[in-house]
mmCIF file as gemmi writes it, N, C-alpha and C atoms, coordinates in Angstrom:
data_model
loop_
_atom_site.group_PDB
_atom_site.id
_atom_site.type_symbol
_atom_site.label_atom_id
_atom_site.label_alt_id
_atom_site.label_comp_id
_atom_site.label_asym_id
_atom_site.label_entity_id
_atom_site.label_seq_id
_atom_site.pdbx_PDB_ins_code
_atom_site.Cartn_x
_atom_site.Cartn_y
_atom_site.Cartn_z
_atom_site.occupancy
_atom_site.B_iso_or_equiv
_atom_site.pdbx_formal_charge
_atom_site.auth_seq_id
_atom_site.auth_asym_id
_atom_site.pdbx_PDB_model_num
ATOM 1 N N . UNK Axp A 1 ? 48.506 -18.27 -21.851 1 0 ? 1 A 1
ATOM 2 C CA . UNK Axp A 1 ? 47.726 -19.169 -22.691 1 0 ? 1 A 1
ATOM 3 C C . UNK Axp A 1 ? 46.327 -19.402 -22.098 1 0 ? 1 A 1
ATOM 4 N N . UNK Axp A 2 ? 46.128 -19.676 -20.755 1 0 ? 2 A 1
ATOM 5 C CA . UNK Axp A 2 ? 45.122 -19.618 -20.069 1 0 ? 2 A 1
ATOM 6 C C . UNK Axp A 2 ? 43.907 -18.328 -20.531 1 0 ? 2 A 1
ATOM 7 N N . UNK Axp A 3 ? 44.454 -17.038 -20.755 1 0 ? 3 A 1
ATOM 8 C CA . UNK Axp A 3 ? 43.647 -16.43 -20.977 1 0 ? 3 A 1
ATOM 9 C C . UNK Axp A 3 ? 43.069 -16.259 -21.738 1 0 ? 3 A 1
ATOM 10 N N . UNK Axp A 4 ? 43.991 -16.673 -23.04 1 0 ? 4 A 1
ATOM 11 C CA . UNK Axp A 4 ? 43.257 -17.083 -24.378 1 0 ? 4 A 1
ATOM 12 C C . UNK Axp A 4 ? 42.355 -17.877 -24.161 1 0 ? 4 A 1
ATOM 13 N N . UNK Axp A 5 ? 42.073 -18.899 -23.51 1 0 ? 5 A 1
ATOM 14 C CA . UNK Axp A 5 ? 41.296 -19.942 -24.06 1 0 ? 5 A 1
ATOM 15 C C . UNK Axp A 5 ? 40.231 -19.501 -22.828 1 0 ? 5 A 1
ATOM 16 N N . UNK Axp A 6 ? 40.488 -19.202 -21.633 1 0 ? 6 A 1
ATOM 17 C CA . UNK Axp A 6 ? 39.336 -18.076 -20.933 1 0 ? 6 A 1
ATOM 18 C C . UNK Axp A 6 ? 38.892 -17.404 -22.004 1 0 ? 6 A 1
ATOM 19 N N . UNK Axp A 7 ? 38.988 -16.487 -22.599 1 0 ? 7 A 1
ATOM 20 C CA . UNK Axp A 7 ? 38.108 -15.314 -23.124 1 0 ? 7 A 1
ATOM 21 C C . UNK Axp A 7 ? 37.428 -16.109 -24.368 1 0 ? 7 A 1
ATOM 22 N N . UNK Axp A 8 ? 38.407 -17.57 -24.792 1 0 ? 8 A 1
ATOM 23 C CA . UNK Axp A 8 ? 37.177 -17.737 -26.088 1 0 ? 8 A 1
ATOM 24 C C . UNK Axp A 8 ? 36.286 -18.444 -25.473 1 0 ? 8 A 1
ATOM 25 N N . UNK Axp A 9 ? 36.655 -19.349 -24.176 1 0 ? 9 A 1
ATOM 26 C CA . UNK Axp A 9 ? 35.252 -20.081 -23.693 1 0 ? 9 A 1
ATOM 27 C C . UNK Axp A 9 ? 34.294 -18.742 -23.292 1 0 ? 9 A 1
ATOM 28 N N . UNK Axp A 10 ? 34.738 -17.546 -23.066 1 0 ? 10 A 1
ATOM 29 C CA . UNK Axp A 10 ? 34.021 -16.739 -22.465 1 0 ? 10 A 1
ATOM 30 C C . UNK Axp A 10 ? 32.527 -16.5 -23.675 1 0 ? 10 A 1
ATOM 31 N N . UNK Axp A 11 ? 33.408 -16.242 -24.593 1 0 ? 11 A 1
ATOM 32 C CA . UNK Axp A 11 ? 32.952 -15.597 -26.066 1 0 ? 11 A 1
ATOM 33 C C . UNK Axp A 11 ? 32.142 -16.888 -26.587 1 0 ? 11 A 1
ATOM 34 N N . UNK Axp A 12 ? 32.213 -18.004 -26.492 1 0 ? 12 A 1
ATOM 35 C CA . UNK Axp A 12 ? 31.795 -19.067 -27.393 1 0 ? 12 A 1
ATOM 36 C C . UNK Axp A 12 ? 30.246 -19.116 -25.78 1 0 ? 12 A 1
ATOM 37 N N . UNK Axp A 13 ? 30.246 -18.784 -24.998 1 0 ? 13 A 1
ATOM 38 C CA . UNK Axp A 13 ? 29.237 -19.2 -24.014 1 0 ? 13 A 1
ATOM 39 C C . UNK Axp A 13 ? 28.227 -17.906 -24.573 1 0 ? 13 A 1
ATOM 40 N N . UNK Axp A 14 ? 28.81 -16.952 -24.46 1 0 ? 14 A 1
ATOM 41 C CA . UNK Axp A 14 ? 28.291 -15.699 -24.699 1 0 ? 14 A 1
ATOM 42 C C . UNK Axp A 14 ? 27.184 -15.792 -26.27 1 0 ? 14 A 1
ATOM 43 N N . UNK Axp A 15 ? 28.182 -16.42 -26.81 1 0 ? 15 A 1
ATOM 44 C CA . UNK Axp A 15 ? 27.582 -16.675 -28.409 1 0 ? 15 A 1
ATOM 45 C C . UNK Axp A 15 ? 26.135 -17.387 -27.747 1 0 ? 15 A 1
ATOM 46 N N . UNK Axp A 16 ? 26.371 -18.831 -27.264 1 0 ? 16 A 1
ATOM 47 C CA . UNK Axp A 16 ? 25.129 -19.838 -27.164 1 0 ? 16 A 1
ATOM 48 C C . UNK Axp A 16 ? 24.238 -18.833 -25.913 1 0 ? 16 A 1
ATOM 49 N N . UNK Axp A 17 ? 24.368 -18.348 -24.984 1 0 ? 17 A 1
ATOM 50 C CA . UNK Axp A 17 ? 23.066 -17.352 -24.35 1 0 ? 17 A 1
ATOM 51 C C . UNK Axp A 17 ? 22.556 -16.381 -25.644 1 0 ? 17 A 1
ATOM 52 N N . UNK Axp A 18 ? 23.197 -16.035 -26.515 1 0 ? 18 A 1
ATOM 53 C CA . UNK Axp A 18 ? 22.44 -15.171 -27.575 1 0 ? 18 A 1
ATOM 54 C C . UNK Axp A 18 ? 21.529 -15.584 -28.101 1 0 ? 18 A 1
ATOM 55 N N . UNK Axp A 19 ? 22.13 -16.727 -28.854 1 0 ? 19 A 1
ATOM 56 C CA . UNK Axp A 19 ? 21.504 -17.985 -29.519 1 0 ? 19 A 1
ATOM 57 C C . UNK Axp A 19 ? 20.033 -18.689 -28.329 1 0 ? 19 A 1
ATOM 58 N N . UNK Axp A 20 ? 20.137 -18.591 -27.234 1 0 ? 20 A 1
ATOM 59 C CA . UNK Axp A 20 ? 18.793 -19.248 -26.784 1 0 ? 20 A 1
ATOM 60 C C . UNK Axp A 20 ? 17.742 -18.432 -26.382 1 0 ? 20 A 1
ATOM 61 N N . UNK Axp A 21 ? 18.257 -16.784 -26.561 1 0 ? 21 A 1
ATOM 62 C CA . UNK Axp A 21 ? 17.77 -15.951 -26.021 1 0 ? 21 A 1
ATOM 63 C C . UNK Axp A 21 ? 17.208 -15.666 -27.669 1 0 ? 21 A 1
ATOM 64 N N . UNK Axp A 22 ? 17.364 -15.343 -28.882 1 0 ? 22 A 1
ATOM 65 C CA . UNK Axp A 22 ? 16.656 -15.689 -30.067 1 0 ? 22 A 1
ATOM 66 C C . UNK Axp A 22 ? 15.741 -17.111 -30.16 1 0 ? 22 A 1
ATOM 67 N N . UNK Axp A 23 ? 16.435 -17.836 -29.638 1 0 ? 23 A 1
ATOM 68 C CA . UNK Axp A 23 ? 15.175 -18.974 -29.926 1 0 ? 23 A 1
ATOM 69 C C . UNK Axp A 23 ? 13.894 -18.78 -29.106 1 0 ? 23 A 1
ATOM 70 N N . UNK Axp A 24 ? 14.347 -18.623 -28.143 1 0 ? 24 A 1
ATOM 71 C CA . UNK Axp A 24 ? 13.15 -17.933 -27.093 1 0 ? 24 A 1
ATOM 72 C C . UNK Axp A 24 ? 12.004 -17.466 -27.916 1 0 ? 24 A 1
ATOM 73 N N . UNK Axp A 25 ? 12.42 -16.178 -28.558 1 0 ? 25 A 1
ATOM 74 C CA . UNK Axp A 25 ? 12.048 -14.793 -28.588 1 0 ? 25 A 1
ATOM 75 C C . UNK Axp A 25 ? 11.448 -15.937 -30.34 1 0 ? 25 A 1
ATOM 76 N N . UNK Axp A 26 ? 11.829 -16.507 -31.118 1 0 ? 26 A 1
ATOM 77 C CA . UNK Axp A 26 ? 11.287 -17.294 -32.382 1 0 ? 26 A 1
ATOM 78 C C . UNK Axp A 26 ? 10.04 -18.657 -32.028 1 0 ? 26 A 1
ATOM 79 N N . UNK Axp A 27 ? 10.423 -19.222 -30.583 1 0 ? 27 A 1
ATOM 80 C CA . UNK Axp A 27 ? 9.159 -20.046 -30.078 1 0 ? 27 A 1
ATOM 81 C C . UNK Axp A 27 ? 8.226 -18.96 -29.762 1 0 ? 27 A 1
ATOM 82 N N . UNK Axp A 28 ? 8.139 -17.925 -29.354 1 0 ? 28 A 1
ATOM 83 C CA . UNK Axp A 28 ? 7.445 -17.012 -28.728 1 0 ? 28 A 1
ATOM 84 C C . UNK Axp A 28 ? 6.132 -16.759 -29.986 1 0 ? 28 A 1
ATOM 85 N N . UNK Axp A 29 ? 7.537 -16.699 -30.838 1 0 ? 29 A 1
ATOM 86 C CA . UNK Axp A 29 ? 6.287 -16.111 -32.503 1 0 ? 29 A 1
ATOM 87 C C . UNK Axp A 29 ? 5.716 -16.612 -33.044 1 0 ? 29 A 1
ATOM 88 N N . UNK Axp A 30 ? 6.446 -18.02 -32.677 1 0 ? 30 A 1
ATOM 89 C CA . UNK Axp A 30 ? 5.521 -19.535 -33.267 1 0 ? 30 A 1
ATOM 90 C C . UNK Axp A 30 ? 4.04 -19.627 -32.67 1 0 ? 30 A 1
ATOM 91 N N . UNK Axp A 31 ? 4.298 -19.309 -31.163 1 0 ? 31 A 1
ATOM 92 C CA . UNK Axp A 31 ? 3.116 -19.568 -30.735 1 0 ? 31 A 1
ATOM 93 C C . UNK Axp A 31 ? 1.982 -19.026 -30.641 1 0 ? 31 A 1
ATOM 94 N N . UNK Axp A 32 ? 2.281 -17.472 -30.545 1 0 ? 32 A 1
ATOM 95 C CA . UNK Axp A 32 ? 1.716 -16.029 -31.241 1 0 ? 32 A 1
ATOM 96 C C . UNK Axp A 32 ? 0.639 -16.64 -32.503 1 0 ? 32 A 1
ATOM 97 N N . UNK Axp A 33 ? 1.56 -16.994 -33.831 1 0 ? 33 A 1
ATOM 98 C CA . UNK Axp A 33 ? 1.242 -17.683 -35.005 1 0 ? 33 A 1
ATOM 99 C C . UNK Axp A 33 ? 0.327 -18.664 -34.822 1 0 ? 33 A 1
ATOM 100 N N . UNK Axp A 34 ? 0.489 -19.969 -33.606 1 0 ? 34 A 1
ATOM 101 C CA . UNK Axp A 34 ? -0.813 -21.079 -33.542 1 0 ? 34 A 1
ATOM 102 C C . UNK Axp A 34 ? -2.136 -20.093 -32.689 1 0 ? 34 A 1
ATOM 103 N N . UNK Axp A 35 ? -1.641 -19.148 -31.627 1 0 ? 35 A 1
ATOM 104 C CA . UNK Axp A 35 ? -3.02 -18.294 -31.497 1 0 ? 35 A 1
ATOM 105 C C . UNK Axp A 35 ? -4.069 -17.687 -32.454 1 0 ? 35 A 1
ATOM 106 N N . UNK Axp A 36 ? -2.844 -17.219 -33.391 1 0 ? 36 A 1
ATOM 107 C CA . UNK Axp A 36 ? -4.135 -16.403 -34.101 1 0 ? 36 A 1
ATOM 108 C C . UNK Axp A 36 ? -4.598 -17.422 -35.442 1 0 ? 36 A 1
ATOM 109 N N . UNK Axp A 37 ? -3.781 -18.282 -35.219 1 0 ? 37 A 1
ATOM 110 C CA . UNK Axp A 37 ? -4.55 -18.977 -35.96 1 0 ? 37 A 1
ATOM 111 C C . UNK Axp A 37 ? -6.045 -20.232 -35.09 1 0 ? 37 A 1
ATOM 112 N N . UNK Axp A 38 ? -5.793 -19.862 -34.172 1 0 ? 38 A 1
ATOM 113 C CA . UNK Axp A 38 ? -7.237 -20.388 -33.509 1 0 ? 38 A 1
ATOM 114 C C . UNK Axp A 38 ? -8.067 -19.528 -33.265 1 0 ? 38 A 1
ATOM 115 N N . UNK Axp A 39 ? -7.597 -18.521 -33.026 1 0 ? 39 A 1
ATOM 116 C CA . UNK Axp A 39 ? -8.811 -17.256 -32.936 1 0 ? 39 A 1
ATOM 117 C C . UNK Axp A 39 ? -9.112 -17.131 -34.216 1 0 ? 39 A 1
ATOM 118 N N . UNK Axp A 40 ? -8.523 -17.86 -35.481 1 0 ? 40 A 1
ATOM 119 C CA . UNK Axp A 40 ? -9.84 -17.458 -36.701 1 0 ? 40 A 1
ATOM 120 C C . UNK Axp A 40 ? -10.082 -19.16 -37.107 1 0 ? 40 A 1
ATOM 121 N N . UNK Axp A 41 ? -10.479 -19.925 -36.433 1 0 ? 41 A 1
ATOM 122 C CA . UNK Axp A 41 ? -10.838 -21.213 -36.85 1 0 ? 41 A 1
ATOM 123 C C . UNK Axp A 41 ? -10.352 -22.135 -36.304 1 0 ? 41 A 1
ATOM 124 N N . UNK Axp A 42 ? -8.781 -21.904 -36.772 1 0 ? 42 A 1
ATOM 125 C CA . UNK Axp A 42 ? -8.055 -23.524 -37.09 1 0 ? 42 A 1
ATOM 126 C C . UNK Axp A 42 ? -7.908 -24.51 -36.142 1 0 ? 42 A 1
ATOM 127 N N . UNK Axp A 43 ? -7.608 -25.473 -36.455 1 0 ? 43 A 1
ATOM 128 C CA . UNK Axp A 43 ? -6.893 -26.438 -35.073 1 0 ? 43 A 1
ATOM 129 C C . UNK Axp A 43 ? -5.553 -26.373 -34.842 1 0 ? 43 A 1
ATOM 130 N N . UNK Axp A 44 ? -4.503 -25.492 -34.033 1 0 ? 44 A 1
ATOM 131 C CA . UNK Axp A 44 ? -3.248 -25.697 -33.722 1 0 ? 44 A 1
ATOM 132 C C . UNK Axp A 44 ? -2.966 -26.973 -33.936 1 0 ? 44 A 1
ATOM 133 N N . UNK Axp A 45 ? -3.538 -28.219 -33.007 1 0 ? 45 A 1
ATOM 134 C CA . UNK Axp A 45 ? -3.133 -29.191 -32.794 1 0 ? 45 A 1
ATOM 135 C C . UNK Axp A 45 ? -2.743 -29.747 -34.256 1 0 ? 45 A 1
ATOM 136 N N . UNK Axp A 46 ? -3.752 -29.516 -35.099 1 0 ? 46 A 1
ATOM 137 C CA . UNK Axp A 46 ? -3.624 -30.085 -36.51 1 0 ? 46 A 1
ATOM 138 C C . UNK Axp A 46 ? -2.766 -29.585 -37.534 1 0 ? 46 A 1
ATOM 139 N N . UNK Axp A 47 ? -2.376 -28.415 -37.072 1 0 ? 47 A 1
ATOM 140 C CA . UNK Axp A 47 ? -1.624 -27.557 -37.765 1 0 ? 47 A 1
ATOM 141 C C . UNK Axp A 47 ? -0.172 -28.223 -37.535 1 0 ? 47 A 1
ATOM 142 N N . UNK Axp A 48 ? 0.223 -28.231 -36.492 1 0 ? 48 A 1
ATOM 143 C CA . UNK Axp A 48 ? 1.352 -29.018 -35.864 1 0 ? 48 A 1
ATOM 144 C C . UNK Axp A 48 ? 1.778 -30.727 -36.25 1 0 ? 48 A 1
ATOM 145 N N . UNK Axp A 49 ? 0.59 -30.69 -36.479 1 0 ? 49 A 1
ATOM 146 C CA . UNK Axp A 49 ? 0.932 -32.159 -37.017 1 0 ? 49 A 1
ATOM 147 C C . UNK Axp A 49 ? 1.225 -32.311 -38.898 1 0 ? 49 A 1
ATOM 148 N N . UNK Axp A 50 ? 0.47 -30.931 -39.678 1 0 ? 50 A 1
ATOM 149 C CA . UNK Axp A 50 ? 1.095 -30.458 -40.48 1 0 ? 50 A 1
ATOM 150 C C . UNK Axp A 50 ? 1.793 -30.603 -40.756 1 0 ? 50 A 1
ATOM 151 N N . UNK Axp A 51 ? 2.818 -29.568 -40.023 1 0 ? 51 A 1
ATOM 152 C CA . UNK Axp A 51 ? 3.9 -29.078 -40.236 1 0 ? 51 A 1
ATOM 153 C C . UNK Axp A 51 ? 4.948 -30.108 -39.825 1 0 ? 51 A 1
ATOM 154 N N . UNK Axp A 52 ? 4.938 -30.822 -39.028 1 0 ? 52 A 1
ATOM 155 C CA . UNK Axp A 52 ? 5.898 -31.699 -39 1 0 ? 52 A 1
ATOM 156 C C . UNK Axp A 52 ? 6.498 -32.706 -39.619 1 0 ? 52 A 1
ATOM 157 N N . UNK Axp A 53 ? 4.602 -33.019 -40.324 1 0 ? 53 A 1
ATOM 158 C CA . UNK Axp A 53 ? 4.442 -34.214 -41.603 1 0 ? 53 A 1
ATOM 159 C C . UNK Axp A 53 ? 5.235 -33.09 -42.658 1 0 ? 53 A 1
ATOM 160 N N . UNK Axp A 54 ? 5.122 -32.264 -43.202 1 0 ? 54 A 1
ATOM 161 C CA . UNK Axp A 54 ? 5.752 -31.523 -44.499 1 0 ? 54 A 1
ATOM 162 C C . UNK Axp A 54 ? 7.354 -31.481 -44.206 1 0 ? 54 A 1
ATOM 163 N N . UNK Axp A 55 ? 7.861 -31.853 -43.121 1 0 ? 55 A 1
ATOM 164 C CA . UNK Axp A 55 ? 9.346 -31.659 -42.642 1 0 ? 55 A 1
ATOM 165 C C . UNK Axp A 55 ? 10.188 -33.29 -43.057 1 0 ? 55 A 1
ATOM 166 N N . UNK Axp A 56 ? 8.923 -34.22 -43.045 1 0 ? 56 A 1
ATOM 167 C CA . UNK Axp A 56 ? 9.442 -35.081 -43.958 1 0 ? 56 A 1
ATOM 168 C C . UNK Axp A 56 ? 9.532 -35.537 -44.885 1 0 ? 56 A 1
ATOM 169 N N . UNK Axp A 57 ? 10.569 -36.387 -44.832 1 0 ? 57 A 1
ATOM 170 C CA . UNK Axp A 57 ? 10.629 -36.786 -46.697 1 0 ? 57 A 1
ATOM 171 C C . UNK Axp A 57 ? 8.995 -37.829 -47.026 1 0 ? 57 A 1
ATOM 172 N N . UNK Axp A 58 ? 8.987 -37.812 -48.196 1 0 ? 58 A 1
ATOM 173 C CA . UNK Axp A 58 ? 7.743 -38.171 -48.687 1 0 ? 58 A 1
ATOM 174 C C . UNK Axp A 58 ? 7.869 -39.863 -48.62 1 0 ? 58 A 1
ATOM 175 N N . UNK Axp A 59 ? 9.068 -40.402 -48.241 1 0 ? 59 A 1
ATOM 176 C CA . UNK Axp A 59 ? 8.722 -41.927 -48.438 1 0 ? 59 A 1
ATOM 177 C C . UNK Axp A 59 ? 9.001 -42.596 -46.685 1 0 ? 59 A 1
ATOM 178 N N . UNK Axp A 60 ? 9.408 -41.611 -46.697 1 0 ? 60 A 1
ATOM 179 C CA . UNK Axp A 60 ? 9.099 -41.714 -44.353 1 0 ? 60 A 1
ATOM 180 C C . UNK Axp A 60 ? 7.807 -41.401 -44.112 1 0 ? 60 A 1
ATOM 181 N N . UNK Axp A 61 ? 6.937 -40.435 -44.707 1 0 ? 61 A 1
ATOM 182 C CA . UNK Axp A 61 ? 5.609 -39.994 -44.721 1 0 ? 61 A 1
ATOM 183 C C . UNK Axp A 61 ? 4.504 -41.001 -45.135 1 0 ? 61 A 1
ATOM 184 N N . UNK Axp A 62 ? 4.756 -41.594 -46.382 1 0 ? 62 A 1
ATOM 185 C CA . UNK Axp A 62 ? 4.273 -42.575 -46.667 1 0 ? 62 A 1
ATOM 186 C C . UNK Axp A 62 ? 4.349 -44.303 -46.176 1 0 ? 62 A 1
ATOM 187 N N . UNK Axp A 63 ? 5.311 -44.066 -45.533 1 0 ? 63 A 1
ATOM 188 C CA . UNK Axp A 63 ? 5.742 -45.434 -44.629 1 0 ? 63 A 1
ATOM 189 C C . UNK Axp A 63 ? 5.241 -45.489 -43.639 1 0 ? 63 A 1
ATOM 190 N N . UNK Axp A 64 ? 4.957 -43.919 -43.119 1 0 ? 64 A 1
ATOM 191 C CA . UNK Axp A 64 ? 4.185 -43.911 -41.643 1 0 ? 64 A 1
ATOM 192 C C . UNK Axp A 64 ? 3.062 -44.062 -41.772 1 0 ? 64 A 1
ATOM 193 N N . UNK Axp A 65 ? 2.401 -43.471 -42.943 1 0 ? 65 A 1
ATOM 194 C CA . UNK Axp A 65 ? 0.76 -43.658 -43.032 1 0 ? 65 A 1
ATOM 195 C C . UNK Axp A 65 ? 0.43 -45.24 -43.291 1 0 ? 65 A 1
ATOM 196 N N . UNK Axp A 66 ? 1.003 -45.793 -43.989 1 0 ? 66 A 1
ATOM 197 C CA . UNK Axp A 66 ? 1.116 -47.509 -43.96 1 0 ? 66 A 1
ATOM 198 C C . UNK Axp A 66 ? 0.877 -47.729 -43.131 1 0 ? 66 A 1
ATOM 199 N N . UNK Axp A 67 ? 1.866 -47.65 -42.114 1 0 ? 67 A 1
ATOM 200 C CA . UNK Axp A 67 ? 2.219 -48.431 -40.565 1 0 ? 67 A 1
ATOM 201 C C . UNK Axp A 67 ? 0.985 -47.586 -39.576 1 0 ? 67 A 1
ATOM 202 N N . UNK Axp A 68 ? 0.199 -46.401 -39.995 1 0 ? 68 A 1
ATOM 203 C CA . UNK Axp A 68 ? -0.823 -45.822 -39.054 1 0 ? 68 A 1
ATOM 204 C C . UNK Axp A 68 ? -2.105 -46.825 -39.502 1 0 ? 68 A 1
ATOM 205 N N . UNK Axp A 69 ? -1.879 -46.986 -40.972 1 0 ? 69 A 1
ATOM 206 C CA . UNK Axp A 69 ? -3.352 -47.791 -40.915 1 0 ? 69 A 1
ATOM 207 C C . UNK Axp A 69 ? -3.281 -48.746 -40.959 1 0 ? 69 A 1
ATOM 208 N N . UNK Axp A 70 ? -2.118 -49.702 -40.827 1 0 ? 70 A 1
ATOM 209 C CA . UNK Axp A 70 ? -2.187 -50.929 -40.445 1 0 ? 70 A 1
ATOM 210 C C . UNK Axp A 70 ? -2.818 -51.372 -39.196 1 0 ? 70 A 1
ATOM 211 N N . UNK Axp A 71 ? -1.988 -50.13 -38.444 1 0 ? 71 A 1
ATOM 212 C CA . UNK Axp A 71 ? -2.485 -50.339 -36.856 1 0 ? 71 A 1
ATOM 213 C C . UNK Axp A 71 ? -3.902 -50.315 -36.683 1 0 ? 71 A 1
ATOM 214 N N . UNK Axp A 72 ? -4.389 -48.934 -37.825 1 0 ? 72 A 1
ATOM 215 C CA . UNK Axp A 72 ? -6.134 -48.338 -37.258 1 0 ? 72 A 1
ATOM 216 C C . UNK Axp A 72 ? -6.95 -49.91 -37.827 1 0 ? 72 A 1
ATOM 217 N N . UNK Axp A 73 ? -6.383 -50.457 -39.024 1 0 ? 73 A 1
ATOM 218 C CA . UNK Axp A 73 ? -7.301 -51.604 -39.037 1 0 ? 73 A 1
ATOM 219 C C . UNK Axp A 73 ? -7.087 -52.945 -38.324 1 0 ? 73 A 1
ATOM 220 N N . UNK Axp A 74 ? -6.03 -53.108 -37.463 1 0 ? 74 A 1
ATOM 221 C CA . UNK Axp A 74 ? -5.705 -54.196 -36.585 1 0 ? 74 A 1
ATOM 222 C C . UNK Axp A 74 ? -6.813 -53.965 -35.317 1 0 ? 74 A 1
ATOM 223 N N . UNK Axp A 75 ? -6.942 -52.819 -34.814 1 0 ? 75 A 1
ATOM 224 C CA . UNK Axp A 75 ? -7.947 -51.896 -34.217 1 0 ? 75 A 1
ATOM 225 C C . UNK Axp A 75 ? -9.056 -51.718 -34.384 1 0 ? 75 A 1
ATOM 226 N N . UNK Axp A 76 ? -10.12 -52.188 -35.273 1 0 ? 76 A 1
ATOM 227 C CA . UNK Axp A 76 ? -11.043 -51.86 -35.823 1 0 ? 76 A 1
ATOM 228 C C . UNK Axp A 76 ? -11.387 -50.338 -36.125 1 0 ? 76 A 1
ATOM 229 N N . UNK Axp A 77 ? -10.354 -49.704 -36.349 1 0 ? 77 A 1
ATOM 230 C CA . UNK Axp A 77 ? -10.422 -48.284 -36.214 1 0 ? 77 A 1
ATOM 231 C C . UNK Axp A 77 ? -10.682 -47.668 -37.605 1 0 ? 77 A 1
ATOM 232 N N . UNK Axp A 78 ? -10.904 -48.546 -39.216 1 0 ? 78 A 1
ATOM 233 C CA . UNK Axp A 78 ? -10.637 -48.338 -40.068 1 0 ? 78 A 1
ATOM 234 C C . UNK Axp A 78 ? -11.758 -48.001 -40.863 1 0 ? 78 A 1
């Protein structure tokens, strides 16, 4: 019985090194992707902040921009 459950922890570890060894190799392309997008203009930094804003829902998005300019005008930042 032991060996069974040896070879699937073996196999289930084996699985997750695959798995980080693709993510690797997918951050790699991401970042590839924010290069060339600065070598023709853009702002990574802004790009990133993009993309993270489009990952949320639109009324978390809009709750945050509330709560950003509440702050920027508590701040005189407005």
């Amino acid at each position: 019985m032991a060996d069974a459950t040896d070879d699937r922890l073996r196999l289930l570890i084996e699985r997750i090194e695959r798995l980080e060894e693709e993510k690797k190799g997918i951050a790699d392309d991401i970042r590839d992707v924010y290069a060339e997008a600065k070598a023709v203009g853009y702002d990574p930094k802004i790009m990133r902040q993009v993309v993270r804003l489009r990952k949320m829902d639109a009324n978390d998005r809009s709750e945050q921009e509330m709560i950003l300019d509440t702050y920027k005008n508590a701040l005189g930042m407005a």
